[in-house]
C-alpha positions in Angstrom: 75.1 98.1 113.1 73.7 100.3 116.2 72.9 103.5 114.0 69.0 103.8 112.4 69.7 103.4 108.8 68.6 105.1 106.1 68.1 104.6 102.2 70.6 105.7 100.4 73.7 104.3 103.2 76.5 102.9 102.1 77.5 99.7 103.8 80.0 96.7 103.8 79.4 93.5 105.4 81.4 93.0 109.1 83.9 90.8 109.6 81.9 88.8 111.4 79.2 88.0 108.5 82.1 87.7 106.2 83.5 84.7 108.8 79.7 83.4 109.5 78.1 83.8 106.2 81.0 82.6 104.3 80.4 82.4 100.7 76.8 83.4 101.3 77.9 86.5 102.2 77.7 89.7 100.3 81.3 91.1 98.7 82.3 94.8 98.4 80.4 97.7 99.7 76.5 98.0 98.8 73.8 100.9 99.2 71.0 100.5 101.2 67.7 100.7 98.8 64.8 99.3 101.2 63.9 99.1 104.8 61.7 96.6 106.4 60.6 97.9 109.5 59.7 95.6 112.8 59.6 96.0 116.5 59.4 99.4 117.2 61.0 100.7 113.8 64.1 99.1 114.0 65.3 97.4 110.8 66.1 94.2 111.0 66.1 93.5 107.2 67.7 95.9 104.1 67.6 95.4 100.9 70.6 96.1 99.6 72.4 96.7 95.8 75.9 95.5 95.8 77.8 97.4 93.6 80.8 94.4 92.8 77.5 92.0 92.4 75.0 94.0 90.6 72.4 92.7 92.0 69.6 93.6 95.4 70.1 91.7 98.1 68.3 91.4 101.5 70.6 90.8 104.9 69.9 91.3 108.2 70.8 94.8 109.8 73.5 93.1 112.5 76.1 91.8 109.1 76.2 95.3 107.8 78.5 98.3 109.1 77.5 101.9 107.7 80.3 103.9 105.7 78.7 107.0 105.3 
């Protein structure tokens, strides 16, 4: 994920977290509900609500592709 995200995104996990993460790995599409800021304001943690889950998650920025 390049783009700054935002609260509110709507995101999916990449192909590659779904191959490296394997059955850790988040299912579905999920919206971004908090940002933990480091280096220089880049996000390299979300929290995250997965809709097919229904529960918040945090991941690492890099697994996540934005939708919207």
């Amino acid at each position: 994920m390049t783009k700054k995200v935002k609260v509110g995104d709507l995101v999916r996990p990449t192909e590659r977290a779904l191959s490296n993460l394997r059955e850790h790995s988040p299912q579905g599409f999920g919206c971004i509900t908090k940002i933990l800021e480091h280096r220089g304001g880049q996000a390299d943690t979300v929290w995250v609500f997965w809709y097919e889950a229904g529960t918040v998650r945090p991941i690492s920025r890099r697994w996540l592709e934005i939708l919207s």
